[in-house]
BAVOSE-833854 format. One record per residue: residue number from 1; residue in one letter; chain; z, x, y of N, C-alpha, C in turn. Coordinates in nm, 3 decimals. Layout:
{titor NUM A A {Z X Y} {Z X Y} {Z X Y}};
...
END
This chain:
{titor 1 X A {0.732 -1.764 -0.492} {0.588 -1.750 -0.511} {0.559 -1.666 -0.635}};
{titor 2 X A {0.478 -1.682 -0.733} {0.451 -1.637 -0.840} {0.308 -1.515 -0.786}};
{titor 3 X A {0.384 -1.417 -0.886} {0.261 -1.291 -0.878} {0.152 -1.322 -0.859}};
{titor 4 X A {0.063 -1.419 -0.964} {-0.078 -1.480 -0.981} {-0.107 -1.484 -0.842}};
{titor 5 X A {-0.049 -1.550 -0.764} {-0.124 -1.578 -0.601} {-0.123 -1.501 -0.530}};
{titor 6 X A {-0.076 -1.362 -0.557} {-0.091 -1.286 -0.419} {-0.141 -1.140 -0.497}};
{titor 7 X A {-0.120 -1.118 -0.605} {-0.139 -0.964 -0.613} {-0.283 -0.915 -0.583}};
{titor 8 X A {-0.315 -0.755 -0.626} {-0.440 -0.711 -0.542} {-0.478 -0.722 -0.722}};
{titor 9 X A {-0.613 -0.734 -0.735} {-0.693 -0.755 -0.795} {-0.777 -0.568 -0.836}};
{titor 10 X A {-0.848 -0.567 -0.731} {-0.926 -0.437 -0.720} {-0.837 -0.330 -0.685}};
{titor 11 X A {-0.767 -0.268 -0.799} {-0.671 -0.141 -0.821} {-0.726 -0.032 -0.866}};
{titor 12 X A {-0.710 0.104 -0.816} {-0.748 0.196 -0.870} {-0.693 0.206 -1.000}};
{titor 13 X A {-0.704 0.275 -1.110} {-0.678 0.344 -1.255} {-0.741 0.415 -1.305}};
{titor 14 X A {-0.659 0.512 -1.381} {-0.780 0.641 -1.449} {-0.680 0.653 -1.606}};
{titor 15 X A {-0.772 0.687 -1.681} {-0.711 0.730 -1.821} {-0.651 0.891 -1.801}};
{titor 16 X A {-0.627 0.942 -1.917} {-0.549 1.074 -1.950} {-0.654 1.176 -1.945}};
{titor 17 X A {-0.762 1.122 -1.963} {-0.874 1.224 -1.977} {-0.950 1.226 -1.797}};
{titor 18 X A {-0.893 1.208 -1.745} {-0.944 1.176 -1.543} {-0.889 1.334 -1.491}};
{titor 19 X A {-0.994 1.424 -1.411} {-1.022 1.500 -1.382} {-0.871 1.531 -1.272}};
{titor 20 X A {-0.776 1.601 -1.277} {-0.698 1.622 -1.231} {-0.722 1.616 -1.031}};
{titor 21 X A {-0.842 1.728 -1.026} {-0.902 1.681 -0.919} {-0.914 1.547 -0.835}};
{titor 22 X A {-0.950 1.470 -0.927} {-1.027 1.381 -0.882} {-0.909 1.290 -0.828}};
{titor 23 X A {-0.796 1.314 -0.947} {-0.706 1.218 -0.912} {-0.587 1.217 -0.754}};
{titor 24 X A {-0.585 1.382 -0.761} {-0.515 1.414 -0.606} {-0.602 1.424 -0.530}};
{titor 25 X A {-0.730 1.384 -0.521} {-0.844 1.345 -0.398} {-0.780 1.221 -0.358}};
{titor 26 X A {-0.793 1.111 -0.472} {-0.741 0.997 -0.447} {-0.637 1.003 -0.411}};
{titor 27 X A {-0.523 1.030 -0.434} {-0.373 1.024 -0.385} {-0.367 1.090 -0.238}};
{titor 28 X A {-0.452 1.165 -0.220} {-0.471 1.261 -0.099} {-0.490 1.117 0.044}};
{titor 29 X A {-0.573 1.030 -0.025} {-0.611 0.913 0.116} {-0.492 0.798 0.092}};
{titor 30 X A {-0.423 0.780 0.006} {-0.343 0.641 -0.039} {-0.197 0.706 -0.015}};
{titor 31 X A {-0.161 0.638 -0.006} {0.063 0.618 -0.014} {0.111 0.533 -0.162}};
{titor 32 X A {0.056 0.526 -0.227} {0.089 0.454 -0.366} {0.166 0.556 -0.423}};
{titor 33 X A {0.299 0.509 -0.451} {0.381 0.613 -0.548} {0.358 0.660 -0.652}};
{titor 34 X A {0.256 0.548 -0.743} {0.248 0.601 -0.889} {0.102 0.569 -0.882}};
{titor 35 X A {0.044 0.618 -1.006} {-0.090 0.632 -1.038} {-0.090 0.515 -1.182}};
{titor 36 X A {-0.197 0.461 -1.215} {-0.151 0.385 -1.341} {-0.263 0.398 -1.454}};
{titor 37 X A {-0.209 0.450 -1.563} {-0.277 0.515 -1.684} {-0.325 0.352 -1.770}};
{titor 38 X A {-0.458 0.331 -1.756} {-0.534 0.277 -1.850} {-0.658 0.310 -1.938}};
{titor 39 X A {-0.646 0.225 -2.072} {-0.705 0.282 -2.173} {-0.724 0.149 -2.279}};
{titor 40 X A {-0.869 0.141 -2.261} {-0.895 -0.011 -2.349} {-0.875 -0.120 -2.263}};
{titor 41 X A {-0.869 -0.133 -2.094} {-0.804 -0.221 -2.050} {-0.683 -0.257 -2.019}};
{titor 42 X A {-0.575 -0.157 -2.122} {-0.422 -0.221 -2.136} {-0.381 -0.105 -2.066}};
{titor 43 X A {-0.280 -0.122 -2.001} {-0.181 -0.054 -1.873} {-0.125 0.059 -2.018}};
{titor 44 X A {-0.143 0.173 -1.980} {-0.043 0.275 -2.094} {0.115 0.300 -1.998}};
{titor 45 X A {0.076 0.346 -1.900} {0.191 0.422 -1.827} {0.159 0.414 -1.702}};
{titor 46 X A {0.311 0.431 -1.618} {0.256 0.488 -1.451} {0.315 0.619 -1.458}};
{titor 47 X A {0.251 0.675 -1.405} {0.264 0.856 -1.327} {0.279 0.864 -1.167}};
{titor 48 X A {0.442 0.921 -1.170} {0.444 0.946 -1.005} {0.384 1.067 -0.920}};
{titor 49 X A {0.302 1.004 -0.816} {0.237 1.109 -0.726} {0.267 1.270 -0.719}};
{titor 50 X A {0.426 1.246 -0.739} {0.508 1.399 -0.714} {0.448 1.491 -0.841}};
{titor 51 X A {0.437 1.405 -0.987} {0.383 1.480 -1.062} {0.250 1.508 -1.131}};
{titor 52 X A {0.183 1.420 -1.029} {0.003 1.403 -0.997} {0.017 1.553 -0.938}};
{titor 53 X A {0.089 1.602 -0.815} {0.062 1.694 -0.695} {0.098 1.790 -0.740}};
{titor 54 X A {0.217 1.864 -0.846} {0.197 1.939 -0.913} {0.154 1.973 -1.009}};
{titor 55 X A {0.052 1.920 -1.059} {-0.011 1.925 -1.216} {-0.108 2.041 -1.166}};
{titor 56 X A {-0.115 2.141 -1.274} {-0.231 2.223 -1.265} {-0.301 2.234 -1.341}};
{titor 57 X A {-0.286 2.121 -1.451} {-0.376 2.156 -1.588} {-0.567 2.058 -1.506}};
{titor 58 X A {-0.642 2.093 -1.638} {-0.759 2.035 -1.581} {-0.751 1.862 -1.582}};
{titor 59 X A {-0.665 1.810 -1.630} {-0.652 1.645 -1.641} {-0.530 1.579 -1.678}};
{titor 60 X A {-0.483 1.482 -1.702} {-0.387 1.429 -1.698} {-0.317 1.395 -1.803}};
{titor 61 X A {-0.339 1.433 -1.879} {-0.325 1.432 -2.056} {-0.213 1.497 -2.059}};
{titor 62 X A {-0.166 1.628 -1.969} {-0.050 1.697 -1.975} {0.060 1.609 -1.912}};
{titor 63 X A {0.045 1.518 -1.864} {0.149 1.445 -1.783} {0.177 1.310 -1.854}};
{titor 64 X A {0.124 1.333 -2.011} {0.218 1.180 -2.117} {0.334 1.193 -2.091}};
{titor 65 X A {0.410 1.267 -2.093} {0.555 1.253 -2.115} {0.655 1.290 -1.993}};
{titor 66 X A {0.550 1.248 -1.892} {0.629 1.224 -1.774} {0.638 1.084 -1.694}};
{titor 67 X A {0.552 0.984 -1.809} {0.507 0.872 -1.780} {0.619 0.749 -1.771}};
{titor 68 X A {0.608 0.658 -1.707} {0.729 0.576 -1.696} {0.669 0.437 -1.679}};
{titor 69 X A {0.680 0.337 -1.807} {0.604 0.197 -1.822} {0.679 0.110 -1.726}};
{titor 70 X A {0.642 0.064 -1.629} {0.718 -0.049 -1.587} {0.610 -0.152 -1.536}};
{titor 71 X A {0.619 -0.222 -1.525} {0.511 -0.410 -1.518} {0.608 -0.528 -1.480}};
{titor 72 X A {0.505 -0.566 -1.380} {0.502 -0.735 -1.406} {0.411 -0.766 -1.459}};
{titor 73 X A {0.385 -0.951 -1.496} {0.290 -0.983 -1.576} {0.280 -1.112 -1.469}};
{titor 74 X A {0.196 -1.204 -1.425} {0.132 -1.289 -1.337} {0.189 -1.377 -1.317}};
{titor 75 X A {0.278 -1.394 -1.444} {0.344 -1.527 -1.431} {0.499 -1.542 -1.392}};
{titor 76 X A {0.583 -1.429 -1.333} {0.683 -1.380 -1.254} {0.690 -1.432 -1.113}};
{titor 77 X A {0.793 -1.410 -1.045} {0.815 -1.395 -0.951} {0.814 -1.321 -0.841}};
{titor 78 X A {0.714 -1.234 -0.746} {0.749 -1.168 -0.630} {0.861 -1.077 -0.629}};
{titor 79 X A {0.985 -1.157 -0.619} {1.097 -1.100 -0.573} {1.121 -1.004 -0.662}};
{titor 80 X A {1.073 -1.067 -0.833} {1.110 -1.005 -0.929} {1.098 -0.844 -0.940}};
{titor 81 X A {0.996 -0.829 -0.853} {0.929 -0.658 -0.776} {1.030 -0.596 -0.763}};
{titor 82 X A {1.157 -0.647 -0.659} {1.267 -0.547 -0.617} {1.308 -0.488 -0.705}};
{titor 83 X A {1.378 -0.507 -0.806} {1.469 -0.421 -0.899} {1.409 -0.347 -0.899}};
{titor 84 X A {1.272 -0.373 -0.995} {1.188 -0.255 -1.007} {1.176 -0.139 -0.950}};
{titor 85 X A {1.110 -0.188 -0.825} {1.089 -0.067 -0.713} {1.179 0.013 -0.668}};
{titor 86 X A {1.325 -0.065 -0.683} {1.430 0.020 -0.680} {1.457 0.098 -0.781}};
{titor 87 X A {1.453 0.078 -0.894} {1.480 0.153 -1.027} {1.355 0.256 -1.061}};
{titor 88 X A {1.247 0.267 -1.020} {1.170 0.384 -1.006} {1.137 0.416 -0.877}};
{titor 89 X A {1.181 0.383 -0.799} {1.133 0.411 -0.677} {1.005 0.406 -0.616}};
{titor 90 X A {0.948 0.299 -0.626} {0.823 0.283 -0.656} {0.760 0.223 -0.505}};
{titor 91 X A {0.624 0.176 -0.462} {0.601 0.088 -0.369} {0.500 -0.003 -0.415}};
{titor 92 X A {0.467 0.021 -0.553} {0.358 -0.052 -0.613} {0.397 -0.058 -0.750}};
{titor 93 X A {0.377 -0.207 -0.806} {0.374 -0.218 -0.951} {0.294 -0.238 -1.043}};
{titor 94 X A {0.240 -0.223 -1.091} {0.145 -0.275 -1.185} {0.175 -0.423 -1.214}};
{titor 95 X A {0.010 -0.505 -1.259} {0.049 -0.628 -1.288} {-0.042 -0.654 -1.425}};
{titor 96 X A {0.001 -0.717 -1.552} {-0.083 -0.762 -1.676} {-0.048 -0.880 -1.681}};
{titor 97 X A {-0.138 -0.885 -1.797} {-0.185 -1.078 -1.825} {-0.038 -1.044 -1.965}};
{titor 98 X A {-0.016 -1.182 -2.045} {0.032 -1.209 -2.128} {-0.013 -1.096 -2.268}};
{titor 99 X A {-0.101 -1.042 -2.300} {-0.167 -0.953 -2.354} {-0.154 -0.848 -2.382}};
{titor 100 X A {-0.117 -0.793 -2.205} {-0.110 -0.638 -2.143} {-0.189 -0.582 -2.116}};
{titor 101 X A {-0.356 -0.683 -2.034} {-0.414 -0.669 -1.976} {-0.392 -0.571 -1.870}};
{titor 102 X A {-0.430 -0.481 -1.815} {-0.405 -0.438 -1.684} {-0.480 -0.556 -1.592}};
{titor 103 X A {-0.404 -0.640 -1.480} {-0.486 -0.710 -1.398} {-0.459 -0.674 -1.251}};
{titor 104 X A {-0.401 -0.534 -1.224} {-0.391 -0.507 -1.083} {-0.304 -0.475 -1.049}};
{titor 105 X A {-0.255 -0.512 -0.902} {-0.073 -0.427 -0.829} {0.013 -0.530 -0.758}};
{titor 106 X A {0.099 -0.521 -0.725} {0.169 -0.572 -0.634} {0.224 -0.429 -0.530}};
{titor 107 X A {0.198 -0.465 -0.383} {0.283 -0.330 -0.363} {0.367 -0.389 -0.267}};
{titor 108 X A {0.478 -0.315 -0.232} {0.605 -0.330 -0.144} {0.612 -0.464 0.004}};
{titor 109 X A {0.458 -0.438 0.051} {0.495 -0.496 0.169} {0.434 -0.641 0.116}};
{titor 110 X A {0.333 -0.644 -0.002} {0.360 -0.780 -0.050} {0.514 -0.848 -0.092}};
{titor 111 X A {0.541 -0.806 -0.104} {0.749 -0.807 -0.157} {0.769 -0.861 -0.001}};
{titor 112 X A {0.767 -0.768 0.089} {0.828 -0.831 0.224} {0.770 -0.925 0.361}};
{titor 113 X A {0.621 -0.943 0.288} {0.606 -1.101 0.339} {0.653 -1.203 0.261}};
{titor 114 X A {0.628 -1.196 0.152} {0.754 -1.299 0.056} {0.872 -1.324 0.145}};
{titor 115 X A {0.986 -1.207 0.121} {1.100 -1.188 0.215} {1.087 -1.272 0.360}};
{titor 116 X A {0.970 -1.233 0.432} {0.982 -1.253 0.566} {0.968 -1.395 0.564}};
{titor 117 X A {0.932 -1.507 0.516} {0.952 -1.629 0.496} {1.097 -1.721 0.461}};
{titor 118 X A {1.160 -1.654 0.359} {1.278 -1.700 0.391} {1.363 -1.716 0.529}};
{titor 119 X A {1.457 -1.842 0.523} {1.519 -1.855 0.620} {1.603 -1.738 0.685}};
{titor 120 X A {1.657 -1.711 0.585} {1.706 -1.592 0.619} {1.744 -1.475 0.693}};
{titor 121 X A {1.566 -1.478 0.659} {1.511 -1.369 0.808} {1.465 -1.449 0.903}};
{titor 122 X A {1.428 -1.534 0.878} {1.338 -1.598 0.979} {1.466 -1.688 1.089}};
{titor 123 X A {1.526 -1.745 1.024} {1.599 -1.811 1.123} {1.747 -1.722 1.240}};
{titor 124 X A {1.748 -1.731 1.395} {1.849 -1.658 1.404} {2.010 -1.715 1.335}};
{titor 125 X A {2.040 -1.569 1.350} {2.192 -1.574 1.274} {2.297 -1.507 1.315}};
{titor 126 X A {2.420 -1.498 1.216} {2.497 -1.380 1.230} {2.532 -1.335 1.100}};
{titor 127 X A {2.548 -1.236 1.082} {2.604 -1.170 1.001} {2.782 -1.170 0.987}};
{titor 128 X A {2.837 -1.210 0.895} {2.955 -1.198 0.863} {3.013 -1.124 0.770}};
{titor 129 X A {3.111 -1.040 0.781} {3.109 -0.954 0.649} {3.273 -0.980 0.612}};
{titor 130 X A {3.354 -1.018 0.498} {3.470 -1.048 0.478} {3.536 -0.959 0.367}};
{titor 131 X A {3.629 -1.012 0.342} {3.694 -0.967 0.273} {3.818 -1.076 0.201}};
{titor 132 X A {3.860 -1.033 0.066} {3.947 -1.144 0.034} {4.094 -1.078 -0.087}};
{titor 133 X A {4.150 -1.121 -0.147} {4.195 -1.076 -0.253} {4.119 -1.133 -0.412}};
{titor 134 X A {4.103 -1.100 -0.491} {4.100 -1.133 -0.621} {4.118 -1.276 -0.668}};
{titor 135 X A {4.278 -1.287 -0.647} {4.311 -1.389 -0.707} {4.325 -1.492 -0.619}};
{titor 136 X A {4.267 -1.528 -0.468} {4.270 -1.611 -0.420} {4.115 -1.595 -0.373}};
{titor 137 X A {4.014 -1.538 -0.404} {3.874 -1.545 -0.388} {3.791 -1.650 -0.450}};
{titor 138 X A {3.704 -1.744 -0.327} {3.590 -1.835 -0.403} {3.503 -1.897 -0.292}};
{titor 139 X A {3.401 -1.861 -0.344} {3.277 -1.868 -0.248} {3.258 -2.009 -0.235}};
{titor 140 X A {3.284 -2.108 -0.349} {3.311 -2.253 -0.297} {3.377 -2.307 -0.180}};
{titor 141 X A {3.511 -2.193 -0.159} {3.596 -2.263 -0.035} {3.553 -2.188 0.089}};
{titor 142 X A {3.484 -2.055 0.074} {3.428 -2.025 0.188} {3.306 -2.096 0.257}};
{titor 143 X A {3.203 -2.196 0.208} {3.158 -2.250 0.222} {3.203 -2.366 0.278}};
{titor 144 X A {3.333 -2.413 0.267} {3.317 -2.574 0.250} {3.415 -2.544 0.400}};
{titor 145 X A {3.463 -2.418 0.378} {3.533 -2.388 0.491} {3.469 -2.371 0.650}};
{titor 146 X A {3.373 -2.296 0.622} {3.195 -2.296 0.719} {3.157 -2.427 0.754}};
{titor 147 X A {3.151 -2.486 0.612} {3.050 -2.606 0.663} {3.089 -2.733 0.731}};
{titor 148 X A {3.266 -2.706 0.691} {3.354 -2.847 0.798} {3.376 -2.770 0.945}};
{titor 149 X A {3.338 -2.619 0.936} {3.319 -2.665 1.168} {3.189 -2.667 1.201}};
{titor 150 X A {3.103 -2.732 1.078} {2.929 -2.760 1.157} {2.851 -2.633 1.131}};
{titor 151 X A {2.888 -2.588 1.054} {2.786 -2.425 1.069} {2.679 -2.423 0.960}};
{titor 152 X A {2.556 -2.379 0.969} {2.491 -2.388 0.842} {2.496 -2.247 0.790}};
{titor 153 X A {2.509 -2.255 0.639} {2.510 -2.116 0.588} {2.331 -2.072 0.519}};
{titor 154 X A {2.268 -1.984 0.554} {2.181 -1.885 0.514} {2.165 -1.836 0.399}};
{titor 155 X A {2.276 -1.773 0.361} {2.316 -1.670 0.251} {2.442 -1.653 0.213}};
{titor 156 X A {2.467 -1.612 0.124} {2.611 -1.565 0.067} {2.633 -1.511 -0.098}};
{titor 157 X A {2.670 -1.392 -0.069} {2.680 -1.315 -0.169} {2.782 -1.177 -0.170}};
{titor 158 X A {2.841 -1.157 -0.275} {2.953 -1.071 -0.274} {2.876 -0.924 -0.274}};
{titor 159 X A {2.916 -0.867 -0.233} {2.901 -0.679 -0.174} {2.921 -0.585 -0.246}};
{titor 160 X A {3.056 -0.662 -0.275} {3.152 -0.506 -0.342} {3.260 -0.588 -0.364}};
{titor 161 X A {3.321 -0.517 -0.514} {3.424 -0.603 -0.593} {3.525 -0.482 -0.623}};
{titor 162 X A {3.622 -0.477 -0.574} {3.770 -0.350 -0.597} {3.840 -0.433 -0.724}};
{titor 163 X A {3.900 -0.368 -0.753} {4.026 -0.370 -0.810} {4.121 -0.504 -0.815}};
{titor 164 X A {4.162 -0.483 -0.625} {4.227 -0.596 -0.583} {4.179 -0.697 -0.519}};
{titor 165 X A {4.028 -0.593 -0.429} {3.965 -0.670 -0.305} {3.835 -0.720 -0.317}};
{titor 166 X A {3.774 -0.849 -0.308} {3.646 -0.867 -0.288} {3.594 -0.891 -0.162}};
{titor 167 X A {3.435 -0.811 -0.126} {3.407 -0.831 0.002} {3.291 -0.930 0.009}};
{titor 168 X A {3.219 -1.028 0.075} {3.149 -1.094 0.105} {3.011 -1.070 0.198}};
{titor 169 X A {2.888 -1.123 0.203} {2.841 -1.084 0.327} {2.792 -1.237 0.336}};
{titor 170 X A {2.805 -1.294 0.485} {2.758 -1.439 0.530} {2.682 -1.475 0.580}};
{titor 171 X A {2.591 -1.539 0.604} {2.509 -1.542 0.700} {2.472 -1.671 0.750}};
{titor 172 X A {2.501 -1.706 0.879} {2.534 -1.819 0.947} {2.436 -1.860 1.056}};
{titor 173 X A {2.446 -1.959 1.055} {2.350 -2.043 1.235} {2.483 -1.957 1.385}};
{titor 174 X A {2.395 -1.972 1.444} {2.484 -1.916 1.569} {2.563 -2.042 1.630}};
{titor 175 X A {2.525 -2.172 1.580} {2.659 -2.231 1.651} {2.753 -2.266 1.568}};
{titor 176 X A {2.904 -2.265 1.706} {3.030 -2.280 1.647} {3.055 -2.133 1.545}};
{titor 177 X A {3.054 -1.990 1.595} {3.067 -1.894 1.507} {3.138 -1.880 1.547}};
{titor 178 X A {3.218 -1.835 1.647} {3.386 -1.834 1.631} {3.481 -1.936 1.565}};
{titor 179 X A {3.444 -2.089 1.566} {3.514 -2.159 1.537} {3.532 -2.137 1.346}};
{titor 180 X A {3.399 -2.086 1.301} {3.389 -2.032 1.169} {3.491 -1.973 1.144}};
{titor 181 X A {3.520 -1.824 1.225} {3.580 -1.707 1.185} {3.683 -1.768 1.219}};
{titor 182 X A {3.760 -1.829 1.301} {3.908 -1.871 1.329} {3.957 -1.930 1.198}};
{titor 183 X A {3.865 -2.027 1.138} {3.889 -2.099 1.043} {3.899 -2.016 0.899}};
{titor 184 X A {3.822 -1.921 0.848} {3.838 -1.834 0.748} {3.974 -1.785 0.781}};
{titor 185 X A {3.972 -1.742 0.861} {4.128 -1.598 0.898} {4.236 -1.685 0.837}};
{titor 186 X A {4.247 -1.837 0.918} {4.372 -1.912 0.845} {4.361 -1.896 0.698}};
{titor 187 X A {4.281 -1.922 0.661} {4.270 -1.935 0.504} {4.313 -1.777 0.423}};
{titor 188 X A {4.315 -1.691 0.505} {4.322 -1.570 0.459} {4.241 -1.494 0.428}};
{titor 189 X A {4.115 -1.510 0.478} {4.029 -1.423 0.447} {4.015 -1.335 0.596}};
{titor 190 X A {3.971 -1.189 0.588} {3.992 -1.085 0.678} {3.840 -1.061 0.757}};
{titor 191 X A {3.803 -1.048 0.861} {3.690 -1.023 0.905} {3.668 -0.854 0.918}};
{titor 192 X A {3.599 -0.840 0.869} {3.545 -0.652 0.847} {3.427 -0.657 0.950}};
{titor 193 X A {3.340 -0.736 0.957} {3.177 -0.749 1.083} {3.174 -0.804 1.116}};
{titor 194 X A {3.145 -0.865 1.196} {3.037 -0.978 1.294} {2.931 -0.917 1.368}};
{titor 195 X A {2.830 -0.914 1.361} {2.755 -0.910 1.436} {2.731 -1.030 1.555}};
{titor 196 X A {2.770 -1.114 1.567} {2.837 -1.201 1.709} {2.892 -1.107 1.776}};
{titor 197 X A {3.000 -1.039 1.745} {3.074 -0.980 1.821} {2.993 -0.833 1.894}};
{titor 198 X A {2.960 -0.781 1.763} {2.832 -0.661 1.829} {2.794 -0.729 1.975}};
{titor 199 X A {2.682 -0.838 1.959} {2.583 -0.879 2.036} {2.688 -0.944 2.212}};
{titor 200 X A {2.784 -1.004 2.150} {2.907 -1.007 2.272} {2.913 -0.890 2.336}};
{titor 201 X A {2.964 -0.766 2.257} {3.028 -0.623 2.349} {2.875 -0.582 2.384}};
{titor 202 X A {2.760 -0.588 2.347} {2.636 -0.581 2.439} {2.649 -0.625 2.573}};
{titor 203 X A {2.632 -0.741 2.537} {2.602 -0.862 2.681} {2.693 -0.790 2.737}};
{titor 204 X A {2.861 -0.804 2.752} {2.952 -0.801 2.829} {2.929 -0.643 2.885}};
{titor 205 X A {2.922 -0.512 2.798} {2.819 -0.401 2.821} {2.754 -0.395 2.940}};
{titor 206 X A {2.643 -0.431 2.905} {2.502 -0.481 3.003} {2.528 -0.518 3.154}};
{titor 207 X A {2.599 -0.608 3.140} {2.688 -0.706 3.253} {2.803 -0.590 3.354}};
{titor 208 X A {2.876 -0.555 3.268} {2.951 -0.422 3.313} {2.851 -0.335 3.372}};
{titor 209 X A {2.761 -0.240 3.322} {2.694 -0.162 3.365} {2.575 -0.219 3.549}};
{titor 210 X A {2.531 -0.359 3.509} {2.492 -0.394 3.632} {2.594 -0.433 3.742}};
{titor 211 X A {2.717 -0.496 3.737} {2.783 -0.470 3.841} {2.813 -0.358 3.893}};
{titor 212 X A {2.856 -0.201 3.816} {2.906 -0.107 3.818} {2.754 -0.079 3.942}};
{titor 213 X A {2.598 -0.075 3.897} {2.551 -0.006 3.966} {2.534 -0.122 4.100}};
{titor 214 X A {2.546 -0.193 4.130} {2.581 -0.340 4.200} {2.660 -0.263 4.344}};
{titor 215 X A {2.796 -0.195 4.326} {2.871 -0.164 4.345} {2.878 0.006 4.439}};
{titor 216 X A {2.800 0.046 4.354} {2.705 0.149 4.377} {2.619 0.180 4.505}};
{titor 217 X A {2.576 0.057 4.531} {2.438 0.053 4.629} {2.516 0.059 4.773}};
END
């Protein structure tokens, strides 16, 4: 889904010359991480809250050079948000036109209705987490390996890359998931998670604990 269709429109902004006051009134009712410096229309900078809340000068003019530019522009991607938000730590981004219009925000939990649509999340699963060597690692044969005992795959993407070892994370339909994992192991690849198995030592758990009080009575 492209920015254009979902972002907020009606965003707060204040220039350098905005009453210091005025601005931690505002931050005082909102959870927005950063504040966003416009001037002429065009996005200058964002300023994080932390250094909105200690400012003691009379306005915001003292806080240029604590400023940190980061944007999307309308014609992006959603998802494209994450890095971002991770790399300033942010929950809101600014959004401009081709120009550098300021045209508004995207904030975080727009990011995770995006998210919540994918299959991903939406469909149940399991989690698989592997492991392999180097020189016999390929996400082609782990797939093709999945997909000849009937399993549909979700996701798949590598974790963490060693030296010698690469790890995987999988994400699968719940049927035939053992017959999955039997089938990787031959091939040589190592199982580190399942969450199948979690949700097994539950049940069997659960099951244990009601006979035990069963037994009891």
């Amino acid at each position: 889904m492209l920015v254009d269709e979902i972002f907020t429109r009606n965003t707060q902004n204040f220039a350098w010359d905005s009453p210091i006051d005025t601005v931690k009134n505002y931050i005082s009712y909102e959870v927005d991480s950063h504040i966003f410096i416009v001037e002429n229309g065009q996005l200058i900078t964002c300023v994080s809250r932390e250094n909105v809340v200690n400012q003691t000068s009379s306005n915001l003019a003292s806080l240029q050079d604590a400023g940190e530019l980061f944007f999307l522009n309308t014609s992006h991607q959603v998802l494209d948000a994450i890095p971002l938000m991770s790399e300033f730590h942010s929950n809101i981004v600014p959004i401009i036109d081709e120009e550098g219009t300021f045209m508004g925000s995207l904030m975080a939990r727009d990011v995770l209705d995006e998210l919540a649509m994918f299959p991903v999340f939406r469909e149940p699963c399991v989690l698989l987490i592997l492991s392999g060597t180097n020189l016999n690692f390929s996400l082609s044969e782990i797939t093709q390996i999945v997909e000849a005992e009937n399993v549909k795959i979700f996701a798949l993407q590598i974790s963490r890359i060693a030296e010698t070892e690469i790890e995987v994370m999988i994400k699968i339909s719940l049927r035939n998931v053992q017959n999955a994992v039997d089938a990787l192991q031959r091939f040589g690849y190592t199982l580190l998670y399942s969450s199948h198995l979690d949700r097994r030592k539950e049940t069997f758990k659960n099951r244990l604990d009601f006979v035990q009080k069963y037994l009891e009575i």
